[in-house]
N, C-alpha and C positions, 0 to 999 in steps of 0.2 A: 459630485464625486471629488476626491481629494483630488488636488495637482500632482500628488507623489505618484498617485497610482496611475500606470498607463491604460488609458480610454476601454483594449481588450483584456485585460488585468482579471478582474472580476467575473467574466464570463470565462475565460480560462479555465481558475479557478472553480467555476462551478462544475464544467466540465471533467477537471482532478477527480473532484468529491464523487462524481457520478459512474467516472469508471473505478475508482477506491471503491465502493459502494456495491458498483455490480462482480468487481473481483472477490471481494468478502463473502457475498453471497453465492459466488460458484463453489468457494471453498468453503461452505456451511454444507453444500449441497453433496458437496464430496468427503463431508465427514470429517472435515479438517476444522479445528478451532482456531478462528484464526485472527483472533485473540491471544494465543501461546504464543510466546517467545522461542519454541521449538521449531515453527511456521518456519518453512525453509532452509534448515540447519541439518536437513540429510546428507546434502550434497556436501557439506563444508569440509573441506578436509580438518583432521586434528594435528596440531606436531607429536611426535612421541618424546617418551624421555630418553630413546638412547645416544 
């Protein structure tokens, strides 16, 4: 393993991917592409122009 990377680094990491992975897939399941750049941008407030 590199010396940069710390020893649990890698297994973290794996970890990331797996819950990224099973999040993606709850929101396939619920109809959501979640691949879109809309993906969570309900909530977001907008400024107005007045």
């Amino acid at each position: 393993m590199n010396r940069l990377v710390p020893a649990g680094a890698s297994l973290y990491a794996e970890g990331l991917k797996a819950e990224l992975n099973r999040l993606r897939a709850a929101a396939r399941s619920a109809g959501v592409d979640p691949a879109s750049d809309a993906v969570g941008m309900a909530d977001v407030p907008t400024a107005s122009a007045d």
